[in-house]
C-alpha positions in Angstrom: 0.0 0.0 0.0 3.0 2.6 1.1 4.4 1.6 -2.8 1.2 2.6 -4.7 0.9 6.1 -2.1 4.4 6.9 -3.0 3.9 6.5 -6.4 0.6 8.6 -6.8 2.3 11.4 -4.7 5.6 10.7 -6.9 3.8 11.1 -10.4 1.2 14.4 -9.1 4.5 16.1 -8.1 6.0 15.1 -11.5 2.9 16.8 -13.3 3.9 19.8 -10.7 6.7 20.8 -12.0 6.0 19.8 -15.5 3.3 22.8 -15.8 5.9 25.1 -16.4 5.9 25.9 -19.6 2.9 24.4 -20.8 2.8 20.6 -21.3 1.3 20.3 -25.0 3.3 19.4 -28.1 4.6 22.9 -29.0 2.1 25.5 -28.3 3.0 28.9 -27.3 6.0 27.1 -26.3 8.5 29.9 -26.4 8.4 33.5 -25.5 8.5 35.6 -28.8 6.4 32.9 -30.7 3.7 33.7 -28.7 3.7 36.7 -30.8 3.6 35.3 -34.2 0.6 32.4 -34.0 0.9 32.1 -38.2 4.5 30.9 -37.8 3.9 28.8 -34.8 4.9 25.3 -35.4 2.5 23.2 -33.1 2.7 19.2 -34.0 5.1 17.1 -36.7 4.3 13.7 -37.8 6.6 11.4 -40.0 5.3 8.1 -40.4 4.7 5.3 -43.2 1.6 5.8 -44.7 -0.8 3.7 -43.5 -3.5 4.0 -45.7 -4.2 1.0 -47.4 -2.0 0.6 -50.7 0.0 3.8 -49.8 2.4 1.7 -47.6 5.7 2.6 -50.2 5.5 6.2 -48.9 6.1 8.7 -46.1 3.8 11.1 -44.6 4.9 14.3 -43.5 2.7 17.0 -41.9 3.6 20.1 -40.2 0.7 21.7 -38.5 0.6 25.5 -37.6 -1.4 28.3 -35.5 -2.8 27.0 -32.6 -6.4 27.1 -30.6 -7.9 28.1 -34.0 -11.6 28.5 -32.6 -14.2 27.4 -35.3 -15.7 30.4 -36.6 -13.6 32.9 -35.9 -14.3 35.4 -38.6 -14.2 37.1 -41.1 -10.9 36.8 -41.7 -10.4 33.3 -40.8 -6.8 31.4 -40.5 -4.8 32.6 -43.8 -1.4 31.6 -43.8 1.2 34.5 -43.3 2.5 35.2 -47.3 5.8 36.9 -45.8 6.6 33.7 -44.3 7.8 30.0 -45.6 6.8 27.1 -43.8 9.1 24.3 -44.1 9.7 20.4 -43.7 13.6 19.1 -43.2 14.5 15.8 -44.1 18.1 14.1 -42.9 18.7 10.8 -44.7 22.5 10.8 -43.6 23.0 11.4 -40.1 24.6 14.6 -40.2 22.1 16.9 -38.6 22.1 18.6 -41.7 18.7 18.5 -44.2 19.8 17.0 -47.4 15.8 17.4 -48.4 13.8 20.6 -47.5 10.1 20.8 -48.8 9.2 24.4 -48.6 5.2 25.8 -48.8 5.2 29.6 -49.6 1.5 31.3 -49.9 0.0 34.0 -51.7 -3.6 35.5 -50.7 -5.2 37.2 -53.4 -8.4 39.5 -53.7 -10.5 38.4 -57.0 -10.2 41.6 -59.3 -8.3 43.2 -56.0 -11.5 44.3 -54.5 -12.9 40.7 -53.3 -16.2 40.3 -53.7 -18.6 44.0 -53.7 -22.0 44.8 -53.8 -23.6 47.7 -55.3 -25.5 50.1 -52.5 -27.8 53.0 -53.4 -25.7 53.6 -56.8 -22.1 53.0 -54.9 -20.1 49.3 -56.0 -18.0 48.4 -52.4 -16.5 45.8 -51.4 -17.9 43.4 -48.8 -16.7 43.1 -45.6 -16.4 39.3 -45.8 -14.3 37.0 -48.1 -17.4 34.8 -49.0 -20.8 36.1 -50.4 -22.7 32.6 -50.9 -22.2 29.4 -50.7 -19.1 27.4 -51.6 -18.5 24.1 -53.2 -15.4 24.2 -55.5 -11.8 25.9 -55.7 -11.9 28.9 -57.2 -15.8 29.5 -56.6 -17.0 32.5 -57.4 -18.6 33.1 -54.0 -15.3 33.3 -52.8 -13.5 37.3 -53.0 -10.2 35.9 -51.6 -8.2 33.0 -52.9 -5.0 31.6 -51.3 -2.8 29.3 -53.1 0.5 28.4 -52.2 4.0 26.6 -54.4 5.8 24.0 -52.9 9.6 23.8 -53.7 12.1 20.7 -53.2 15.4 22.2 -52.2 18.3 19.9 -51.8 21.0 20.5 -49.6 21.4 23.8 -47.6 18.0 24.6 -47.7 19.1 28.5 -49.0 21.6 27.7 -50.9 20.6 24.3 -52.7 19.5 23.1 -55.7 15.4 24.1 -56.4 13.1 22.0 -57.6 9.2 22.8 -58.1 6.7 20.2 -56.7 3.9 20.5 -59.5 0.3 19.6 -59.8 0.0 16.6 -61.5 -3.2 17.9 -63.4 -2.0 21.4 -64.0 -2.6 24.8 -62.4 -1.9 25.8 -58.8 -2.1 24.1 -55.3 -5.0 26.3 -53.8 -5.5 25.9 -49.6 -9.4 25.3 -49.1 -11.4 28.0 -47.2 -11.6 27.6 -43.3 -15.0 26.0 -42.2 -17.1 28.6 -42.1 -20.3 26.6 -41.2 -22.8 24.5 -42.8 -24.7 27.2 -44.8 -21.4 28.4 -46.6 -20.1 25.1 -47.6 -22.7 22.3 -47.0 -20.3 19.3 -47.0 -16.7 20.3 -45.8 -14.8 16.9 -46.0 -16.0 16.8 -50.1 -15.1 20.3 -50.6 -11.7 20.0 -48.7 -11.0 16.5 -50.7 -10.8 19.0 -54.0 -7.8 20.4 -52.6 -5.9 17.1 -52.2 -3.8 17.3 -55.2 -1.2 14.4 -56.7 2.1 16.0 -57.4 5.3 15.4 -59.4 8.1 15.8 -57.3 11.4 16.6 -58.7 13.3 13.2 -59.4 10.7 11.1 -58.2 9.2 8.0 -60.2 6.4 7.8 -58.4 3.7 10.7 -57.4 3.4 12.2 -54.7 0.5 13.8 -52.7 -0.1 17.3 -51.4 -2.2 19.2 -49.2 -2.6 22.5 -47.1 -5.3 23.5 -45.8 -7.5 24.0 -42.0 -7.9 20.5 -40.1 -9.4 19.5 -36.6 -6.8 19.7 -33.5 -6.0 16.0 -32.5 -3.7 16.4 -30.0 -4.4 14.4 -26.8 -3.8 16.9 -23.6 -5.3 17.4 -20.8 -4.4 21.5 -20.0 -7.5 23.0 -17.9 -6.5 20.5 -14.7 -3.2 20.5 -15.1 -3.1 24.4 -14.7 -5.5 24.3 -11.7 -2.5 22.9 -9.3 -3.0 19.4 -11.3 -6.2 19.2 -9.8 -6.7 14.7 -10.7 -4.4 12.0 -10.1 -2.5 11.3 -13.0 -1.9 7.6 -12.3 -4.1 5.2 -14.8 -7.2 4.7 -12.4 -8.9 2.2 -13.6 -7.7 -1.4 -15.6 -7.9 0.6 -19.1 -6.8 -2.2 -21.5 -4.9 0.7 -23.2 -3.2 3.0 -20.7 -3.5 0.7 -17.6 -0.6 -1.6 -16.4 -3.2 -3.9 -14.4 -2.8 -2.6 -11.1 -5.3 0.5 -11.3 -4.4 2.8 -9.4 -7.4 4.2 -6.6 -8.3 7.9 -7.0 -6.3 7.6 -9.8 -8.0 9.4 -13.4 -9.4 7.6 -16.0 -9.6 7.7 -20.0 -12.4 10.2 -21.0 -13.0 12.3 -23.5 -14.2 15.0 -21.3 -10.5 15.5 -20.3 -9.7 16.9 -23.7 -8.5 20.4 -23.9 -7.8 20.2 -27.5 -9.6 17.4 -29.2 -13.0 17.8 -30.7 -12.8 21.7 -29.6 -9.8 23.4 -31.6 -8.4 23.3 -35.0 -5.4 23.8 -36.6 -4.0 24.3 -40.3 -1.8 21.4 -41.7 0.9 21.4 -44.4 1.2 18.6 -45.7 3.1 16.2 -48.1 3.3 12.8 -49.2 6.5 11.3 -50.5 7.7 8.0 -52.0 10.4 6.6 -49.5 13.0 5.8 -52.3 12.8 9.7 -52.6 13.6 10.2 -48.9 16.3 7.8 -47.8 19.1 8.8 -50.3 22.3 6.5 -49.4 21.8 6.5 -45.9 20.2 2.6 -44.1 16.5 3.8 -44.7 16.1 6.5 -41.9 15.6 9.8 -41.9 15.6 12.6 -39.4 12.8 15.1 -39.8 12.5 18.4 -38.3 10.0 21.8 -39.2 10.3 25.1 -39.2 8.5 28.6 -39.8 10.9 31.7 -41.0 10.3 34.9 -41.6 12.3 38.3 -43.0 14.6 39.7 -41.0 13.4 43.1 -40.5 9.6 44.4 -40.5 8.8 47.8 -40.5 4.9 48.7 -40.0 3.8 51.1 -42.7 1.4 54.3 -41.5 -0.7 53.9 -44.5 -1.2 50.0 -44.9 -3.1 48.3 -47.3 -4.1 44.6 -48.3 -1.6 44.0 -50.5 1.2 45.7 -48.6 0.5 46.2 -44.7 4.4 46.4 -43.4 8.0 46.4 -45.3 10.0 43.6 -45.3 13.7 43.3 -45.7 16.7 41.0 -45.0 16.9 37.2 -45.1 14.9 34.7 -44.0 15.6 34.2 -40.3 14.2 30.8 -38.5 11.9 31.7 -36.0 9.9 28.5 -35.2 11.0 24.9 -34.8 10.0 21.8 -34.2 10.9 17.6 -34.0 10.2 15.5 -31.1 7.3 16.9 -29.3 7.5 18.5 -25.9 11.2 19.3 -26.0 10.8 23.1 -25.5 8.0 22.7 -23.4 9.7 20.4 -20.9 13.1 20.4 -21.7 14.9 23.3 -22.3 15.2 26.1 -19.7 13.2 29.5 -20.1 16.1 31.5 -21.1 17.0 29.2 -23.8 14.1 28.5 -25.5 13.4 31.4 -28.3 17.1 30.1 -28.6 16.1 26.4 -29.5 13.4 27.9 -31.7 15.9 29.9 -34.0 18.7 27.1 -33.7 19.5 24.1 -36.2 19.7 20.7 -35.2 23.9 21.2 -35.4 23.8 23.5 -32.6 22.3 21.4 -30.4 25.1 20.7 -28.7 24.8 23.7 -26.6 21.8 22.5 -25.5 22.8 18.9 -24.7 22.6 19.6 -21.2 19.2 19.8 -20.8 18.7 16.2 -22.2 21.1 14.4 -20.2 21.0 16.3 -17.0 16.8 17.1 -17.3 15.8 19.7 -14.6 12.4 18.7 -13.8 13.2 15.3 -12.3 15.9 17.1 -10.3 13.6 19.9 -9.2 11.0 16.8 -8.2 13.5 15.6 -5.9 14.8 18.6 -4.2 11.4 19.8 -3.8 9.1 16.9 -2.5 11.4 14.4 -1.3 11.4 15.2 2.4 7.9 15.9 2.2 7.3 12.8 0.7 9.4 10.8 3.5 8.0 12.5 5.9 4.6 11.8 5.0 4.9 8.1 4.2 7.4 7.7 6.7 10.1 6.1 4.6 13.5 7.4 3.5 14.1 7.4 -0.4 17.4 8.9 -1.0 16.0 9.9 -4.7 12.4 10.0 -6.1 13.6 10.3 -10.0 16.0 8.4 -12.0 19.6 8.2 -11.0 21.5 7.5 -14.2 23.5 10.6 -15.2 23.8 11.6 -17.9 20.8 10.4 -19.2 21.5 8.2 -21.9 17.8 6.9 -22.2 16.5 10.4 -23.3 19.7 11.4 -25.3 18.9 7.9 -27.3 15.1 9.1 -27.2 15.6 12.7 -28.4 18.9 13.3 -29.5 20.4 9.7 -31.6 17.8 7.2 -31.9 18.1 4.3 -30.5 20.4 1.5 -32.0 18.1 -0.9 -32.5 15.1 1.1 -33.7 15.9 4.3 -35.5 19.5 5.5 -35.6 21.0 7.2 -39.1 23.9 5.9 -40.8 25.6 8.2 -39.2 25.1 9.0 -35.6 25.4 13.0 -34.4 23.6 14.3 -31.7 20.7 16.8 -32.8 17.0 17.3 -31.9 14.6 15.4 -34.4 11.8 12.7 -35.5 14.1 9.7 -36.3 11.7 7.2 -38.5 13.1 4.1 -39.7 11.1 3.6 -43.0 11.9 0.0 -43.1 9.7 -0.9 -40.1 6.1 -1.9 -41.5 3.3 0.5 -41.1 0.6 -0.6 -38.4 -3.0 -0.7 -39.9 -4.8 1.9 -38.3 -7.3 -0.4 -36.4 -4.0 -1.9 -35.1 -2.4 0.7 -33.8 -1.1 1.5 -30.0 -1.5 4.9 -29.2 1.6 4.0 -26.9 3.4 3.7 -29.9 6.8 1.4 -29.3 6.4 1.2 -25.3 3.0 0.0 -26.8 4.9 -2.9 -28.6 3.7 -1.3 -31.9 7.2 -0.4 -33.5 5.8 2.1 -36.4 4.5 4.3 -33.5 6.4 7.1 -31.6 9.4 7.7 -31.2 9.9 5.6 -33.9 8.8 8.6 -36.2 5.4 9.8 -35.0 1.6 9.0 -35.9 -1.5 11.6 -35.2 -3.0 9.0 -33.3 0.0 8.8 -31.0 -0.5 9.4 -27.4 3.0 11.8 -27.1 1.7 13.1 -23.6 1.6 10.0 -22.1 4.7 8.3 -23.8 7.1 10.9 -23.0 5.6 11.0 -19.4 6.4 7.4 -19.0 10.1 7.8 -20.8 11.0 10.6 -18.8 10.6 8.9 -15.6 12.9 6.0 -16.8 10.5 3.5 -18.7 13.1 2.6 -21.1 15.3 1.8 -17.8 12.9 -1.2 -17.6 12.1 -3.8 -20.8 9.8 -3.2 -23.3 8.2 -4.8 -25.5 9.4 -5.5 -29.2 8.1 -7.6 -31.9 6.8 -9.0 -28.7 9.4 -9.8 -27.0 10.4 -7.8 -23.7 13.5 -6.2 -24.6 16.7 -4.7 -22.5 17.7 -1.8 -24.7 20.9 -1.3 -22.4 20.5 2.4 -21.8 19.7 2.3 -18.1 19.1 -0.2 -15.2 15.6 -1.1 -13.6 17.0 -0.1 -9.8 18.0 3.4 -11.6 13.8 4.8 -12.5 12.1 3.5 -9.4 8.7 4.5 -10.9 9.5 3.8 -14.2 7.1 1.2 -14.7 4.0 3.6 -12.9 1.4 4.0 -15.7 1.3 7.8 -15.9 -1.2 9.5 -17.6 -3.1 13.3 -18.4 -6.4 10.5 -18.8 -7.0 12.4 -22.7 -6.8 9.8 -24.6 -6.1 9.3 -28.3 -6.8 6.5 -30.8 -6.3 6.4 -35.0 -9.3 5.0 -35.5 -10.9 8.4 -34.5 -9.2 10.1 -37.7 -9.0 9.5 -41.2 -7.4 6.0 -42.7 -6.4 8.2 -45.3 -4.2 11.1 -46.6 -3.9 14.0 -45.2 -5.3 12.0 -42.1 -6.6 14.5 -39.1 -10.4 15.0 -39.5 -11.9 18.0 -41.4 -11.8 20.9 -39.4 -15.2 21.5 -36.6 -17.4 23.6 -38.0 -18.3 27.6 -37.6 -21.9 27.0 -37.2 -24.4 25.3 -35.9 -22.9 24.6 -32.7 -22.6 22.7 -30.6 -21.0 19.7 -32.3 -19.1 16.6 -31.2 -15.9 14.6 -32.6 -14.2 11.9 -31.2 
């Protein structure tokens, strides 16, 4: 009984100190992107497609702007046109992209007015971007189009060769209209499955797929209780076949959709791209590091007399100001003075950061914090409440150079990013473990990273030593060497924000998260 009260205090006071910065996958994560929510990079997935007969290619979406609330009008979530959003690929192990796939928009006002009406003998423009309903790209009901190009840059992604991702059937990649409501477009996911376009990319045999365009948030987290002093027990409280370990814990929270802060509430605008894998791996073994980022112009000057097509000056080169590859590692990971810092940085420079990883502050700040408390309240004497085993290597493998048996590049160099190996068979989605590998389910995170992926709860588990202890592969419980049992004593506790996540709530198909929630009627549900 004194083990399971230790470890429900133990993993309350790890959700503690885990509440600063905010625990979601890279929301407002960082100081100045808080002021740019266009260029905020929020979630990455890389994984093998696992729609049926897509399995020879990798899917790679970037989603941006968080907490978009459904209709928020007029203006919608546009992308920023001074910005370019892009995906790195690393198929040699240097930390360096040897692909980038780069999505740069342009909004445009039909005849440069958008839509007008004539009142009392005066023609002006509308103060909305549709004037009817809306079925189609391009529709005429629509005063403001936004279409974007999508480059293949090899090599330094400034200074490399250019390639231009095409539509397959001609003409431009056009981003669908936000979802507005039922009376403006009747049925969103067939108007949004228009803008799913096949592409030729540049030295590819095979198609490719594209899209960009507003999708509903499915990110499993758990904020509102966490923020209220952690206000549930974040132990698996009940024998969930899923989360639980079969010991549930009592008082502990369980699995419920009502625990969502994100899910079925928010969405979020995805860029997205699907590639054939022979395009991807180059002549490294098969996998690839992944990494996002948003950049913007140097300089900005606001102009006194702005207009539509040119609200501010721009000048200088494109400077990195967003970032993102395994999920949660500003949040959680790197220290408040450095994180605007890990947001401008490339994965090369990530040595100056390697502290963080293998010395992590929050177990540290656990122990120093609660430990007395804790003896003194079960009456025992734990010399340490976290794991022991400095450095780290468990999370450096995790976050920083794969681990050996799973996902590690030819080459190995330390450096922040989504590792996938593209040889390991993609999961069906009715198959899948939102625990991904810990999950024994080896196409799951941090073997690359699925939507349906629980990352919350995974990275929980990891940082409190679970990959100390055995896990499960191809069935088989595994000692990946990195750490010993005695050094994570609750490395086996099955922690848990109770959100939980599951593929077979999204699509089984390209560009996978559901089509965004509606503007109106309200209210509406989604799993």
């Amino acid at each position: 009984m004194r083990k399971k009260m230790l470890l429900g205090a133990v993993s309350g006071l790890v959700m503690v100190a885990l509440t600063s910065p905010a625990l979601s996958s890279s929301h407002r994560e960082a100081p100045a992107i808080t002021e740019s929510p266009k260029v905020d990079n929020t979630d990455l997935y890389a994984f093998r497609s696992y729609e049926p007969g897509r399995e020879a290619y990798v899917t790679l979406i970037a989603n941006f702007q968080p907490g978009e609330n459904p209709g928020d009008g007029p203006n919608y979530y546009t992308m920023d046109p001074d910005a370019i959003y892009e995906i790195h690929v690393d198929n040699t192990g240097d930390g360096v992209e040897d692909l980038t796939y780069q999505f740069k928009f342009t909004n445009t006002l039909k005849g440069d007015t958008g839509k007008t009406i004539t009142v009392g003998g005066k023609t002006l423009p509308i103060p909305l971007r549709q004037i009817g309903p809306i079925a189609a790209p391009n529709d005429a009901n629509l005063g403001e189009d936004e279409s974007y190009t999508v480059t293949q840059i090899t090599n330094n992604r400034r200074t490399g060769g250019r390639g231009t991702v095409t539509n397959a059937a001609g003409g431009s990649f056009l981003k669908p209209f936000d979802n507005a409501g039922n009376k403006t477009i009747s049925n969103y996911p067939g108007y949004a499955s228009q803008f799913v376009y096949n592409a030729a990319i540049p030295g590819c045999a095979s198609q490719g797929r594209v899209f960009a365009g507003q999708r509903a948030e499915y990110f499993a987290v758990n904020l509102g209780p966490i923020f209220d002093l952690v206000n549930f027990v974040p132990i698996e409280g009940d024998n969930d076949p899923v989360y639980g370990n079969g010991s549930p814990f009592p008082g502990g929270i369980t699995q419920s959709q009502d625990n969502q802060e994100l899910i079925g509430k928010k969405n979020v605008t995805s860029v997205a791209i699907e590639v054939p894998i022979a395009c991807l791996t180059g002549t490294g073994n098969g996998v690839i590091g992944v990494w996002s980022t948003a950049s913007l112009p140097q300089a900005k000057l606001n102009k006194p007399n702005a207009n539509y097509k040119s609200p501010a000056l721009y000048g200088g080169a494109y400077t990195q100001v967003s970032r993102l590859g395994m999920p949660l590692v500003n949040e959680v990971v790197i220290g408040v003075p450095q994180k605007d810092q890990f947001n401008a940085s490339k994965p090369t420079q990530d040595g100056a950061l390697a502290d963080y990883v293998t010395n992590p502050t929050f177990p540290a700040l656990l122990d120093a914090l609660f430990r007395g408390a804790v003896n003194a309240t079960l009456g025992t004497s734990f010399t340490n409440l976290a794991p022991t085993n400095f450095p780290r290597n468990d999370l450096v493998a995790t976050f920083l150079t794969g681990i050996a048996s799973l996902n590690q590049l030819k080459t190995v160099t330390a450096s922040e990013m989504l590792r996938l190996n593209t040889g390991v068979t993609p999961t069906p989605r009715g198959s899948q473990h939102p625990l991904g590998v810990v999950g024994n389910d080896l196409a799951g995170f941090p073997n690359g990273r699925r939507p349906g992926d629980d990352t919350v709860d995974i990275v929980l588990r990891v940082a409190m030593g679970r990959l100390c202890h055995p896990v499960p592969i191809a069935g088989k419980m595994t000692d990946l060497g990195l750490c010993k049992p005695a050094d994570a004593p609750t490395g086996l506790v099955a922690f848990t924000d109770g959100a939980p996540s599951s593929a077979s709530n999204i699509l089984n198909a390209f560009p996978y998260l559901n089509p965004p929630l509606r503007g109106a009627p309200r209210p509406q549900t989604q799993p």
